[in-house]
Every structure is written in C-alpha cells, then in structure tokens.
N, CA and C atoms as an extended XYZ file, in Angstrom:
546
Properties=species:S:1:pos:R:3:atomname:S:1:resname:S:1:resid:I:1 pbc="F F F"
N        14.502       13.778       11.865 N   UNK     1
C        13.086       14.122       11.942 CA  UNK     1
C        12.266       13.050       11.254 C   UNK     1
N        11.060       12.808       12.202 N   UNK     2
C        10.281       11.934       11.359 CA  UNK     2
C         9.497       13.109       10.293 C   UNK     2
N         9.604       11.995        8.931 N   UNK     3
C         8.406       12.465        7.806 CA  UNK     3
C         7.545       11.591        7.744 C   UNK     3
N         6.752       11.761        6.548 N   UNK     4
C         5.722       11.210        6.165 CA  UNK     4
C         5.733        9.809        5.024 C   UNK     4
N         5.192        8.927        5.723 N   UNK     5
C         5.918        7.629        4.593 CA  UNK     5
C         4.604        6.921        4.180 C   UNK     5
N         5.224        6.315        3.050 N   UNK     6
C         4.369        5.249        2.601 CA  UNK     6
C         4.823        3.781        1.782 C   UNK     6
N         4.451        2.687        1.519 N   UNK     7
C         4.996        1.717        0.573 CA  UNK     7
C         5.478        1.005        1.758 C   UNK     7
N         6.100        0.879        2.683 N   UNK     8
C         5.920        1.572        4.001 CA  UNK     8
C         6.543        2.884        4.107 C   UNK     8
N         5.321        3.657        4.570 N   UNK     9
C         5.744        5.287        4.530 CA  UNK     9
C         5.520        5.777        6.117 C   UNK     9
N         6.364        6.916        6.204 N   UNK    10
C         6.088        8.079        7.291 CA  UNK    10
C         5.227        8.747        6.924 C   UNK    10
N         4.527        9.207        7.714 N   UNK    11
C         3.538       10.229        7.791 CA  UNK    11
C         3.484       11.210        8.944 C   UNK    11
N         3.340       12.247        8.772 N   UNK    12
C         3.073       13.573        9.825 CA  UNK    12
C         4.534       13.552       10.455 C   UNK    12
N         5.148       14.367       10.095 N   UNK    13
C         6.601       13.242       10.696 CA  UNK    13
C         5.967       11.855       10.497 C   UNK    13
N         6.149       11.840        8.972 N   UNK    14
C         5.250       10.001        8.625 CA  UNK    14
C         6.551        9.432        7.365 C   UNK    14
N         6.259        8.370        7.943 N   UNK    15
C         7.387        7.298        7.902 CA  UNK    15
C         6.156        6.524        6.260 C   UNK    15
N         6.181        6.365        5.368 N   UNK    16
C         5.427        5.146        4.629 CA  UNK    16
C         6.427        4.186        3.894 C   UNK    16
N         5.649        3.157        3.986 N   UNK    17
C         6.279        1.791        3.721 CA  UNK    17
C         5.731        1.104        2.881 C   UNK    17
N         6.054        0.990        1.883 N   UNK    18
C         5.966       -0.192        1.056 CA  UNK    18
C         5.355       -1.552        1.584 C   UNK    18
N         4.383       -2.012        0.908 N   UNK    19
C         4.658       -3.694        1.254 CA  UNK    19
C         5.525       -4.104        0.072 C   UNK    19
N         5.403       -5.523        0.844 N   UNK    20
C         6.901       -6.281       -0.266 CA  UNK    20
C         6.013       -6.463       -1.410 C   UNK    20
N         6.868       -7.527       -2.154 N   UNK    21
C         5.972       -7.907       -3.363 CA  UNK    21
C         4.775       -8.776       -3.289 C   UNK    21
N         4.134       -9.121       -3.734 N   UNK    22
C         2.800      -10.214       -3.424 CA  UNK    22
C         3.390      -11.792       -4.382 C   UNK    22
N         3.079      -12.536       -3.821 N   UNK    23
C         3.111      -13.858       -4.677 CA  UNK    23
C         1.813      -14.456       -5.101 C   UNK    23
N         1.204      -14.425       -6.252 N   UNK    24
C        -0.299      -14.423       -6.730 CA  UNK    24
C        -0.392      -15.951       -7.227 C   UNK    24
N         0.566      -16.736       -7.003 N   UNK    25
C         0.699      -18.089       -7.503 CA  UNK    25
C        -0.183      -18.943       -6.701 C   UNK    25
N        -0.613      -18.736       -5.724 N   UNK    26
C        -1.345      -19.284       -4.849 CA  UNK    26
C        -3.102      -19.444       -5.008 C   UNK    26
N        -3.100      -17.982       -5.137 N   UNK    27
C        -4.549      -16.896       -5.284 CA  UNK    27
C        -4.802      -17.691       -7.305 C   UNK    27
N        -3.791      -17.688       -8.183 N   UNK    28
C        -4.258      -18.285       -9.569 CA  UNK    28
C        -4.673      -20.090       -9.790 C   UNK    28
N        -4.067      -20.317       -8.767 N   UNK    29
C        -3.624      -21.998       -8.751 CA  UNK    29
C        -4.923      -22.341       -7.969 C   UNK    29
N        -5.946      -21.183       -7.369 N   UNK    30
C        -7.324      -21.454       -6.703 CA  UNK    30
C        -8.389      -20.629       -7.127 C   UNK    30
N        -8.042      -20.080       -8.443 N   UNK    31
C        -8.637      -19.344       -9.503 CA  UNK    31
C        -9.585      -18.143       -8.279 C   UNK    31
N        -9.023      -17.074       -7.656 N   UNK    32
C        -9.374      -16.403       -7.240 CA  UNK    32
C       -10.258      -15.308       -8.010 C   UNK    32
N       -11.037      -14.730       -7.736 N   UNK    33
C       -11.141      -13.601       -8.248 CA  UNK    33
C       -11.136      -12.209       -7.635 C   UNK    33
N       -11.379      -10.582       -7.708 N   UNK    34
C       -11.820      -10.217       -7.109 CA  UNK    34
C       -10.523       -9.933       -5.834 C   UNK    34
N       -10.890       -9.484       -4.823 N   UNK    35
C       -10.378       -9.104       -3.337 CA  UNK    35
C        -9.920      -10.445       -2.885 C   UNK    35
N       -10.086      -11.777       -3.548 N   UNK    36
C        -9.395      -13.335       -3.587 CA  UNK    36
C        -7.847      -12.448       -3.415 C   UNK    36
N        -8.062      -12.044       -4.741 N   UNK    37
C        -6.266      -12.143       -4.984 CA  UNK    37
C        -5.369      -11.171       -3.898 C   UNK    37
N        -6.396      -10.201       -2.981 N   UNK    38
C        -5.240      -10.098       -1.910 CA  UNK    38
C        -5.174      -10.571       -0.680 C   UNK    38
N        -5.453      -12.265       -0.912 N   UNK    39
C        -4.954      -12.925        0.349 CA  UNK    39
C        -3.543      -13.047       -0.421 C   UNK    39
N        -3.043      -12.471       -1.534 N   UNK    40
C        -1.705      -13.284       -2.156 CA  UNK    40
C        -0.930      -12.828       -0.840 C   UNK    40
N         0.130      -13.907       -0.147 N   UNK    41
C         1.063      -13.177        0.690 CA  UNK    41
C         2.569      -12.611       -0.180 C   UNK    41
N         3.263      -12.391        0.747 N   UNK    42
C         4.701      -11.781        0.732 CA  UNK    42
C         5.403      -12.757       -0.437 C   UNK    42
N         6.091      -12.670       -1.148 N   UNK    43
C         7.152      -13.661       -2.160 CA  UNK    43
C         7.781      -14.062       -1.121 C   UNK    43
N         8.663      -15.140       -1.072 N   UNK    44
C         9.930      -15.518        0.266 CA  UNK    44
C        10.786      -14.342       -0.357 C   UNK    44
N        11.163      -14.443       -1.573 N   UNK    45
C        12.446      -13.370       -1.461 CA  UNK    45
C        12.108      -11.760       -1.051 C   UNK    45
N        10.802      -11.723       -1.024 N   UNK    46
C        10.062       -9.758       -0.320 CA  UNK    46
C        10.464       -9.763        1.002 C   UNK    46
N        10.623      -11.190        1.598 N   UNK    47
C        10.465      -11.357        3.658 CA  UNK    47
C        11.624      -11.340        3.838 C   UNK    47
N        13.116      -11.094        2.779 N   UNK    48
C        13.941      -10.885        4.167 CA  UNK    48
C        14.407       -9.639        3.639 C   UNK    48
N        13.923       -8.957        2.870 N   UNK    49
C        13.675       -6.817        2.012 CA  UNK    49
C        12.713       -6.639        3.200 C   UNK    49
N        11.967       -7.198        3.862 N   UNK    50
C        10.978       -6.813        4.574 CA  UNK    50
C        12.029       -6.642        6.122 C   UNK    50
N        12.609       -7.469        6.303 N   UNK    51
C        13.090       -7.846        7.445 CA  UNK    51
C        14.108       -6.608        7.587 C   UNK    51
N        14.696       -6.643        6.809 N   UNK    52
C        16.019       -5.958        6.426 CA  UNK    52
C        15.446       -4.360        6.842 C   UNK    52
N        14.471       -3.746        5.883 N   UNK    53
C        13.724       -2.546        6.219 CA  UNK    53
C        13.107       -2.363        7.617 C   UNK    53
N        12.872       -3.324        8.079 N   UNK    54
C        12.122       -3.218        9.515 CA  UNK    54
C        13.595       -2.338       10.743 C   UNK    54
N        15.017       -2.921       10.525 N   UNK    55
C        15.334       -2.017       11.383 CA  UNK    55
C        15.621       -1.062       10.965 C   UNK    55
N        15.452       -0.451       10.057 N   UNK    56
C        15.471        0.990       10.144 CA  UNK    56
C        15.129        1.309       11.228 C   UNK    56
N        16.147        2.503       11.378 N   UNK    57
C        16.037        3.553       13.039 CA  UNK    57
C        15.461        4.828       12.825 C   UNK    57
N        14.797        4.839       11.175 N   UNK    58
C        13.974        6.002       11.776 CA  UNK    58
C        12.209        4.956       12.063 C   UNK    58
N        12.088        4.110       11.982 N   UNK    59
C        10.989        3.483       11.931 CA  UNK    59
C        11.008        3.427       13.604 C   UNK    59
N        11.701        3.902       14.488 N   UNK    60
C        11.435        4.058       15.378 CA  UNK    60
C        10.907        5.229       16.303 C   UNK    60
N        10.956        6.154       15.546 N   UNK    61
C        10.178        7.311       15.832 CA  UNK    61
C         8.831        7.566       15.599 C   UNK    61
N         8.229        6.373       15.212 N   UNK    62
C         6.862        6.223       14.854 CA  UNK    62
C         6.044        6.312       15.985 C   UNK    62
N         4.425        6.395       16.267 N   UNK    63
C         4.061        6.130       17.501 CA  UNK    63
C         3.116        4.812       17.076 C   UNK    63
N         2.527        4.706       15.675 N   UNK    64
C         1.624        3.626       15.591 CA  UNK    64
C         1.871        3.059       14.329 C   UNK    64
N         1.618        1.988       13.594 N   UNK    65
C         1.606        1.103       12.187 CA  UNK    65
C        -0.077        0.866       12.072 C   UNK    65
N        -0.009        1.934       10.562 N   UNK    66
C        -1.653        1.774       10.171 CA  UNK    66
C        -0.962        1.139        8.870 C   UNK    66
N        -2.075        0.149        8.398 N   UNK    67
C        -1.722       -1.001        7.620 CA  UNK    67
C        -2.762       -1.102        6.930 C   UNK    67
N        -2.866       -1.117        5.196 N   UNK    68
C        -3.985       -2.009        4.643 CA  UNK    68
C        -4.725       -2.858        4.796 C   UNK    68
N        -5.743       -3.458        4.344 N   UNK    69
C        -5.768       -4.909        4.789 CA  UNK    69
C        -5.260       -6.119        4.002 C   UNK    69
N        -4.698       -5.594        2.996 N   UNK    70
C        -4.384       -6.800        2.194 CA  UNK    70
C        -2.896       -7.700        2.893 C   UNK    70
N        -2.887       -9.161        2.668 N   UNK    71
C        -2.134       -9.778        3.508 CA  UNK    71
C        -0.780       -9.353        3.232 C   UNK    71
N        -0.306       -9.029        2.170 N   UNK    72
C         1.313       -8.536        2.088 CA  UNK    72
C         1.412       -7.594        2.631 C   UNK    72
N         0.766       -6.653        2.852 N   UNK    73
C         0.723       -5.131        3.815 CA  UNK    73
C         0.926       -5.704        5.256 C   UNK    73
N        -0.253       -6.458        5.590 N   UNK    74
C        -0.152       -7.139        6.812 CA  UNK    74
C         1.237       -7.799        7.376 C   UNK    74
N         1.131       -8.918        6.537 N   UNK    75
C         2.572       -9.241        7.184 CA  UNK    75
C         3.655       -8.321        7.246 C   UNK    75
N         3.682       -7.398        6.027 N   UNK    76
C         5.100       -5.928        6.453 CA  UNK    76
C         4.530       -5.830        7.539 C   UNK    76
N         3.563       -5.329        7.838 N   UNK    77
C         3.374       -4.504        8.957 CA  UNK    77
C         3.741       -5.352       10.371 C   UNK    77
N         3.180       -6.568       10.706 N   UNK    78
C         3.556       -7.836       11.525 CA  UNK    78
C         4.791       -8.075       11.488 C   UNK    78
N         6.044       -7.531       10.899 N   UNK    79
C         7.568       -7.915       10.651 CA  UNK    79
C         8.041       -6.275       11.183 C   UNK    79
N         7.015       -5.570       10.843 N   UNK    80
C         7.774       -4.098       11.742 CA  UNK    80
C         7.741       -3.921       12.826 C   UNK    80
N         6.177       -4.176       13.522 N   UNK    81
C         5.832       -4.249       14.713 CA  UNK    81
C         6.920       -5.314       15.535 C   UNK    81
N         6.967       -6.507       15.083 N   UNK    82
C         7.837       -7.227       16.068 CA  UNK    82
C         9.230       -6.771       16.144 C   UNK    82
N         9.509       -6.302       15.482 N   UNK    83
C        11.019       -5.454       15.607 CA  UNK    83
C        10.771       -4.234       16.209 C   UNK    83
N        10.037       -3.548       15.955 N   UNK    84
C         9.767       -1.913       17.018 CA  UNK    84
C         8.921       -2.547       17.991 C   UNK    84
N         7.994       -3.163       18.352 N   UNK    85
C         7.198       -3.162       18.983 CA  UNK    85
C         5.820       -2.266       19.046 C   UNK    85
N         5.367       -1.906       18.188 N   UNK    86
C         4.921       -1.019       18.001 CA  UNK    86
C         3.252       -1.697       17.732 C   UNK    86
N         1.848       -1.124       17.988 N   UNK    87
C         0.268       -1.953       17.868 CA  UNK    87
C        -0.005       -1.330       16.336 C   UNK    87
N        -0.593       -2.490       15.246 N   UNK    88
C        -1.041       -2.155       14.166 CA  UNK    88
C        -2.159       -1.888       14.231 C   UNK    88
N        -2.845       -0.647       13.637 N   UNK    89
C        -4.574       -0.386       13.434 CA  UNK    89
C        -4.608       -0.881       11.662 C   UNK    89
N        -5.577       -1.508       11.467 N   UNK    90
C        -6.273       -1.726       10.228 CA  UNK    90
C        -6.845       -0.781        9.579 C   UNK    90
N        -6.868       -0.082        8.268 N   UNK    91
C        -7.537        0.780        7.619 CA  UNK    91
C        -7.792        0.237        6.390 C   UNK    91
N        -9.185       -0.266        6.453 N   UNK    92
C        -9.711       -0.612        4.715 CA  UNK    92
C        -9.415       -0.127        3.475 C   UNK    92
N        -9.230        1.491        4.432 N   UNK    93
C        -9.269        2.846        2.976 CA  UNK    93
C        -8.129        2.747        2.512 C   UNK    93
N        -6.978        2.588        3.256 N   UNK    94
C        -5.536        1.990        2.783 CA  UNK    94
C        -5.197        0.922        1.445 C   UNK    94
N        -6.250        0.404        1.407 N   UNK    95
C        -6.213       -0.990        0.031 CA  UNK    95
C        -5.737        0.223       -0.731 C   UNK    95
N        -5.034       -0.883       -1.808 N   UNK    96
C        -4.525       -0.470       -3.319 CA  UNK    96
C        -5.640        0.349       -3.880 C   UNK    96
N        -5.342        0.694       -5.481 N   UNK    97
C        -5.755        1.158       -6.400 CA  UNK    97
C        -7.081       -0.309       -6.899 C   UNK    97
N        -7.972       -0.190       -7.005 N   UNK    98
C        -9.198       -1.018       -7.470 CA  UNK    98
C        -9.060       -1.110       -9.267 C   UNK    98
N        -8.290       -2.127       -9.102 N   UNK    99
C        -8.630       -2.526      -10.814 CA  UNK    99
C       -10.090       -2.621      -11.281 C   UNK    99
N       -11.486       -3.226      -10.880 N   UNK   100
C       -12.027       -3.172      -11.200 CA  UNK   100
C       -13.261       -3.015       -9.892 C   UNK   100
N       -14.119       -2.473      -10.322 N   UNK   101
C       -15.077       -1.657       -8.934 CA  UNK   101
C       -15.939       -2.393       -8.717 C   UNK   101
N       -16.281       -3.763       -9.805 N   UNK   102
C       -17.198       -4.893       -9.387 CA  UNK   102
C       -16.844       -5.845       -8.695 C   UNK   102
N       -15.128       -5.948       -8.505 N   UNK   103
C       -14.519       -6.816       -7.741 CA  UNK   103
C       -14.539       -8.211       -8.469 C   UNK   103
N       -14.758       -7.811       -9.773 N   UNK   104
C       -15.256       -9.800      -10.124 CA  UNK   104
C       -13.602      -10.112      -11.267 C   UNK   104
N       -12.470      -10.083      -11.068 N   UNK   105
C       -11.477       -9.517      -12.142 CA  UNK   105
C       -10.037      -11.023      -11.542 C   UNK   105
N        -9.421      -11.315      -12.486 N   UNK   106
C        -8.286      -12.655      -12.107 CA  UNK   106
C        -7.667      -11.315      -11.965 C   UNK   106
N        -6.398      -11.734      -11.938 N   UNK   107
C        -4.671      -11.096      -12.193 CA  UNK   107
C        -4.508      -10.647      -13.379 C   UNK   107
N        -4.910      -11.958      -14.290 N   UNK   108
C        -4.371      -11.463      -15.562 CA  UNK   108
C        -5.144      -10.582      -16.007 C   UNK   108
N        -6.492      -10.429      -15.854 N   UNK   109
C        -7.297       -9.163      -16.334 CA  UNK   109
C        -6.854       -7.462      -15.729 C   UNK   109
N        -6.526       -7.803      -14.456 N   UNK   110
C        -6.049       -6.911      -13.551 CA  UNK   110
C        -5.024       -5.949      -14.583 C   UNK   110
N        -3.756       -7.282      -15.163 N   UNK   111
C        -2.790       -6.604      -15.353 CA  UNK   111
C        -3.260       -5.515      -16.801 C   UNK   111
N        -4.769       -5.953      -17.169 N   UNK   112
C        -5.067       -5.492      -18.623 CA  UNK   112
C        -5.485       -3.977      -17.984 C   UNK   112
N        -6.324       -3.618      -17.059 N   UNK   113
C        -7.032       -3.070      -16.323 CA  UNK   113
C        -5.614       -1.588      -16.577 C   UNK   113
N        -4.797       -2.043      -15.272 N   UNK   114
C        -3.763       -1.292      -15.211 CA  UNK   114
C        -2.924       -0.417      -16.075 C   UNK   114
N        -2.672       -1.335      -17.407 N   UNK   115
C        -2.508       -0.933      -18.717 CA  UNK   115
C        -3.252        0.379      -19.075 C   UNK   115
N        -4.785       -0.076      -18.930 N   UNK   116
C        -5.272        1.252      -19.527 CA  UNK   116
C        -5.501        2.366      -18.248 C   UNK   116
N        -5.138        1.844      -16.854 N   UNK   117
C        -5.646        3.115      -16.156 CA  UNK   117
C        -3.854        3.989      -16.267 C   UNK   117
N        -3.037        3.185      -16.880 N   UNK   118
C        -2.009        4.387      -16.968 CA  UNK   118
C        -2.182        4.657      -18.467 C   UNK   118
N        -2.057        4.369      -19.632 N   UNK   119
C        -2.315        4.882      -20.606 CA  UNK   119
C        -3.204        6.319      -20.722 C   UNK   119
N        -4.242        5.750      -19.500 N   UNK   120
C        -5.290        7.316      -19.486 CA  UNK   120
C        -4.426        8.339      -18.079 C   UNK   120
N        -3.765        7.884      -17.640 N   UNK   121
C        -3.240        8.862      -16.432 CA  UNK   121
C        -4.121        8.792      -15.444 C   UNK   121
N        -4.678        8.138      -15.102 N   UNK   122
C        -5.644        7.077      -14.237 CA  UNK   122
C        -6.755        7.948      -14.166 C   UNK   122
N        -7.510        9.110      -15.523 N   UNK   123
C        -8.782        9.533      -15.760 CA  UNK   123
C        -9.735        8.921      -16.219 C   UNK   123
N       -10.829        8.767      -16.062 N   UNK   124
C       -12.071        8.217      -16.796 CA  UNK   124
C       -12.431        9.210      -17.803 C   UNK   124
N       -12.397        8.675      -19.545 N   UNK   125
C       -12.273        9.109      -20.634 CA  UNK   125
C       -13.985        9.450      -21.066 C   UNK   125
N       -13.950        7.861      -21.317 N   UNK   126
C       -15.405        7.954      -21.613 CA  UNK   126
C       -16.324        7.003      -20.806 C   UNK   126
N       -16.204        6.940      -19.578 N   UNK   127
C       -17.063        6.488      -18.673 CA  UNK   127
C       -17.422        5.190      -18.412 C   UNK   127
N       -16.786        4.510      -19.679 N   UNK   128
C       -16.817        3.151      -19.203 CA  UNK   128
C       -15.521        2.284      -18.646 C   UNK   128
N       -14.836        2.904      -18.217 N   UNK   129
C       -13.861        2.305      -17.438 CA  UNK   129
C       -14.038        1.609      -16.235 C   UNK   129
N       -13.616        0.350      -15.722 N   UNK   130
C       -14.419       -0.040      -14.760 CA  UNK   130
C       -13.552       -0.064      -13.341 C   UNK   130
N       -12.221        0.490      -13.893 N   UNK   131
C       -11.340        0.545      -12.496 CA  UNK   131
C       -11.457        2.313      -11.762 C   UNK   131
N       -10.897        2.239      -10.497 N   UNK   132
C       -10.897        3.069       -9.801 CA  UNK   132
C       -10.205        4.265      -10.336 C   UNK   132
N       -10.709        5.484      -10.500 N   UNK   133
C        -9.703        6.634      -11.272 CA  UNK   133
C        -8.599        7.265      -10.020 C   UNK   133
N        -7.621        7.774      -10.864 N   UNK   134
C        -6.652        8.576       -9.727 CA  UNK   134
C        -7.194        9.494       -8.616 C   UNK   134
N        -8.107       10.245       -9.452 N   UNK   135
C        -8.596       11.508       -8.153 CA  UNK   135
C        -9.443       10.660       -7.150 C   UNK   135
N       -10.016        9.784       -7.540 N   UNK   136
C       -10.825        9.123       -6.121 CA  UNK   136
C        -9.981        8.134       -4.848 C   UNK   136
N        -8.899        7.648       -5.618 N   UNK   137
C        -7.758        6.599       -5.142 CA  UNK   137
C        -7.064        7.544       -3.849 C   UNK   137
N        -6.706        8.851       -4.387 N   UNK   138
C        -6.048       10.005       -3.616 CA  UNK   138
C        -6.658       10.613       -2.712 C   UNK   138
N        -8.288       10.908       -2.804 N   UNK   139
C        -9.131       11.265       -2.228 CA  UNK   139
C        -9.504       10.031       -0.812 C   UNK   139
N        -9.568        8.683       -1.541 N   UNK   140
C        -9.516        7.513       -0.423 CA  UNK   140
C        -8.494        7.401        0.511 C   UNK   140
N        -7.469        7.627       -0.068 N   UNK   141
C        -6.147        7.399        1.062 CA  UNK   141
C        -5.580        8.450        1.430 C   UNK   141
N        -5.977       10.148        0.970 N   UNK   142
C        -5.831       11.240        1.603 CA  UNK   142
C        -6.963       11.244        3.359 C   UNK   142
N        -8.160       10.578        3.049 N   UNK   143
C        -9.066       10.801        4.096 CA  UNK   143
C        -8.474        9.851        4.750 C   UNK   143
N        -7.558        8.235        4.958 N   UNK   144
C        -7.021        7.555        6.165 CA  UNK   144
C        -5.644        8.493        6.318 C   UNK   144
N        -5.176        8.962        6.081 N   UNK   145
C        -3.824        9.777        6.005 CA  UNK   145
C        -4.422       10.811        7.317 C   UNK   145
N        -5.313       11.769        7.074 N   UNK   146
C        -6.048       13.202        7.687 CA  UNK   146
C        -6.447       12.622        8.853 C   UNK   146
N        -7.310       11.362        9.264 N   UNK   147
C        -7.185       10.562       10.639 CA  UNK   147
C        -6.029       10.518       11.359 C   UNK   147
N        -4.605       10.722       11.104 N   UNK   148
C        -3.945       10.450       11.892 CA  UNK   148
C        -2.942       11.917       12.185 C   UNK   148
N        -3.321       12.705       11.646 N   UNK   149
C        -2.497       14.438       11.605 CA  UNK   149
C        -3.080       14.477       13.597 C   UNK   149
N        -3.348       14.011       14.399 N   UNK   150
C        -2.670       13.936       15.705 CA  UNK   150
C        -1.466       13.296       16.285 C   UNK   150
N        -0.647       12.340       15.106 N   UNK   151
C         0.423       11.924       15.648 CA  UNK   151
C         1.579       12.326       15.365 C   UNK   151
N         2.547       12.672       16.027 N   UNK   152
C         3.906       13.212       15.351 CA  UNK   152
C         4.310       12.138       14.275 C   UNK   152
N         4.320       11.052       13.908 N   UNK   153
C         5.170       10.298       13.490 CA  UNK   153
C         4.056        8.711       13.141 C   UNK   153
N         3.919        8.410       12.304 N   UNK   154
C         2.892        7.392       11.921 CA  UNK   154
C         3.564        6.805       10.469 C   UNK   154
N         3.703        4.955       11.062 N   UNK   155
C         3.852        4.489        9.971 CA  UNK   155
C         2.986        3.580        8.975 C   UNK   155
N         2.442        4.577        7.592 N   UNK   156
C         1.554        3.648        6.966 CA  UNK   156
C         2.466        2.685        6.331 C   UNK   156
N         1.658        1.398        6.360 N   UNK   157
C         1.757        0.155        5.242 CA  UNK   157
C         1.196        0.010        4.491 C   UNK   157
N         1.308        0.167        2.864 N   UNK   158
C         0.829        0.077        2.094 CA  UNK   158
C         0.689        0.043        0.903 C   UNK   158
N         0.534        0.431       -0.916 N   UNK   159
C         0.740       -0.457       -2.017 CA  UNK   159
C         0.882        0.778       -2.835 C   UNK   159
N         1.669        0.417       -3.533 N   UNK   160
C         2.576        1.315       -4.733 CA  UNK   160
C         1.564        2.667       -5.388 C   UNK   160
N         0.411        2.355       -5.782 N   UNK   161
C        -0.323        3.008       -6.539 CA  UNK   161
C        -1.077        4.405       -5.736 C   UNK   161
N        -0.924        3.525       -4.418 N   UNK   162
C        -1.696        4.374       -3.335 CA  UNK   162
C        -0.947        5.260       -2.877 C   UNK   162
N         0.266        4.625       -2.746 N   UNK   163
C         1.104        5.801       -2.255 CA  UNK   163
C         1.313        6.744       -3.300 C   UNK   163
N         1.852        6.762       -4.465 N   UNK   164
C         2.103        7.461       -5.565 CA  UNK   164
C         0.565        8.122       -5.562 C   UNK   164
N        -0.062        7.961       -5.757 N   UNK   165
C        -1.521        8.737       -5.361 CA  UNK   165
C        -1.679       10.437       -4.349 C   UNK   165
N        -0.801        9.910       -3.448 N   UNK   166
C        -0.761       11.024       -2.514 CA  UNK   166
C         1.156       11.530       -2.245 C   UNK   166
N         2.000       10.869       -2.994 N   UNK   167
C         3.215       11.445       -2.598 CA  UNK   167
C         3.539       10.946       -4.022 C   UNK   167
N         4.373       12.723       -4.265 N   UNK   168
C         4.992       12.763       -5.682 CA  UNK   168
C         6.086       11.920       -5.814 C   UNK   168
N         6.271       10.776       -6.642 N   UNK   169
C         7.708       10.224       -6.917 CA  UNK   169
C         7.306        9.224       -7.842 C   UNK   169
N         8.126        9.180       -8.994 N   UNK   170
C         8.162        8.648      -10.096 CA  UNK   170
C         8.111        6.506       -9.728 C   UNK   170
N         8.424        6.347       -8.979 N   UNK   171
C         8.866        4.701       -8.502 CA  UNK   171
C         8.577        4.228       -7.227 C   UNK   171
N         8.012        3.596       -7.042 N   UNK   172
C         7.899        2.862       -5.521 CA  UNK   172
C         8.164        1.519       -5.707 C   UNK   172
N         9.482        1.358       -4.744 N   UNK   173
C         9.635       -0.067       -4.661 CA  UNK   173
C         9.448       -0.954       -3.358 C   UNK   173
N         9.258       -2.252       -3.881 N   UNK   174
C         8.619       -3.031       -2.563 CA  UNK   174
C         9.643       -2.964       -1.290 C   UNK   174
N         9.261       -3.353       -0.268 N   UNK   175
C        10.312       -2.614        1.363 CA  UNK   175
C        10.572       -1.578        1.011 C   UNK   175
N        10.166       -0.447        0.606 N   UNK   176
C        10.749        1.019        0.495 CA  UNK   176
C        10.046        2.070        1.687 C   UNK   176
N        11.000        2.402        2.590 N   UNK   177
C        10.909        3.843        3.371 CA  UNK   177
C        10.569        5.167        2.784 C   UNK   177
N         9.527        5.570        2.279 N   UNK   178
C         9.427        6.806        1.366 CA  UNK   178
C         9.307        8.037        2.641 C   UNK   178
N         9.496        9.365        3.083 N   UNK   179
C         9.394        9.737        3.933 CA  UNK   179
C         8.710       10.963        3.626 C   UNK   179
N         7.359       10.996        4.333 N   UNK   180
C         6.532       12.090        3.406 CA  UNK   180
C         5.692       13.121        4.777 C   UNK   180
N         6.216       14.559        4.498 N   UNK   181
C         5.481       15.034        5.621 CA  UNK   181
C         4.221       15.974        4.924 C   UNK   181
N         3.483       16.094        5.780 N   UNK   182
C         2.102       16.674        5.676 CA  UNK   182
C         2.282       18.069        6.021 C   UNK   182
C-alpha cells in the first residue's frame, strides 16, 4: 500500500522523500545570503543515496512528484522522475523551515537561528525571535499536503524540518522514504 511520505515522502497513500544533503560551499564561497543559500545543490556523495532511493518500488505507486523549490529537493525530485517517469509540480509552500523571516541570514547565522528554534521547541517565547515557529511551518506544509488528498499516492520532495513538522518521527535522514498516510 502506498502511504504518505516525506524527506522524500508518500502521501495519501503518500510516499515522502527526503532531499539529499545540500552542499553550501558554493552559496558561502559567493557570500550568499538569504533564499541565496538554497540554490546550494545535492553533495556528490547525496546523488548516488539519491539514485539508489529512486528505485524504490514503492515510489512507483505514486501518481505525481510535488517538490520544494529549493535546488536539492529539485534535483531529488529530477533523479526520481527520470527513473519512474513520473511530471514534477513545484510547491513554494514545500520550502524548509525559515531560519529567519527577513530572509537577510549566511549559513553560519542560520546554524545559530536553529539552535535556538530547538532549544525553544520551535515556540516564540518572547516575540523576538526572527525565525519561523513550528505551528506556522506545519500549518504551511499541512495546506500543500491538503491540495493533493485527490490522489491515491503522491510523492512529496522535501526538507527535514518540514517533514518532521507534519509526520511524527524523531530523525529524518537525507534520501529517506518516510511513508505517511493521511
């Protein structure tokens, strides 16, 4: 039976999927800031975890690949499709967890960001926090999730925080099949 994924995941009978890891060496070495840093693509060693996950045979019970937009999502998703054959739709609402909501933030601030949105359990304490809280993250990628409860079988692509957002499990790892039904 298809479930519901994410990281790359199933959904509705849903498949979700993981993207791989990101390589940010690129995005720092051109002092990105901001939504810069997710042109980071795939690591080489994420693309053949990517490859490897793509035949999965339940990833064939899917009917469509909805995908983030960030480029490591993308390319998972571009490495599944050419192995299933399957058309990717784009969903904005799919992006990660928002380290910071002004968008103006490197990596390394990012990683400071993160620090405190788990220290707080990703609540806003005292209001000046400037990253995205849990209940809104869940609320964002619960409403692209509820778009697709017409398909038996839908595979999202997409990023650790987001998925853990809407499907209970302690770990998400990069190429991971999580299988999550609605």
């Amino acid at each position: 039976d298809c479930g519901h994924a994410f990281w790359v995941a199933i959904i509705m009978g849903t498949i979700t999927g993981s993207d791989g890891k990101a390589d940010y060496s690129y995005c720092d070495s051109h002092n990105f800031i901001g939504h810069g840093n997710d042109l980071a693509p795939l690591s080489e060693n994420n693309i053949s975890d990517v490859v490897n996950m793509s035949k999965d045979k339940r990833l064939k019970e899917a009917s469509i690949i909805v995908s983030s937009p960030y480029t490591r999502a993308l390319q998972t998703a571009a490495i599944i499709s050419k192995e299933i054959g399957l058309d990717i739709k784009i969903e904005p609402d799919l992006r990660e967890w928002e380290p910071d909501t002004s968008y103006m933030y490197k990596v390394k601030e990012m990683k400071e960001y993160y620090k405190e949105y788990v220290n707080k359990d990703g609540i806003h304490i005292n209001g000046s926090e400037k990253w995205e809280s849990k209940q809104h993250l869940k609320e964002r990628i619960q409403s692209v999730i509820d778009k697709y409860n017409k398909y038996d079988c839908v595979i999202f692509v997409f990023h650790q925080l987001a998925i853990k957002s809407v499907v209970n499990v302690e770990k998400v790892n990069p190429a991971e099949i999580i299988e999550y039904v609605i």
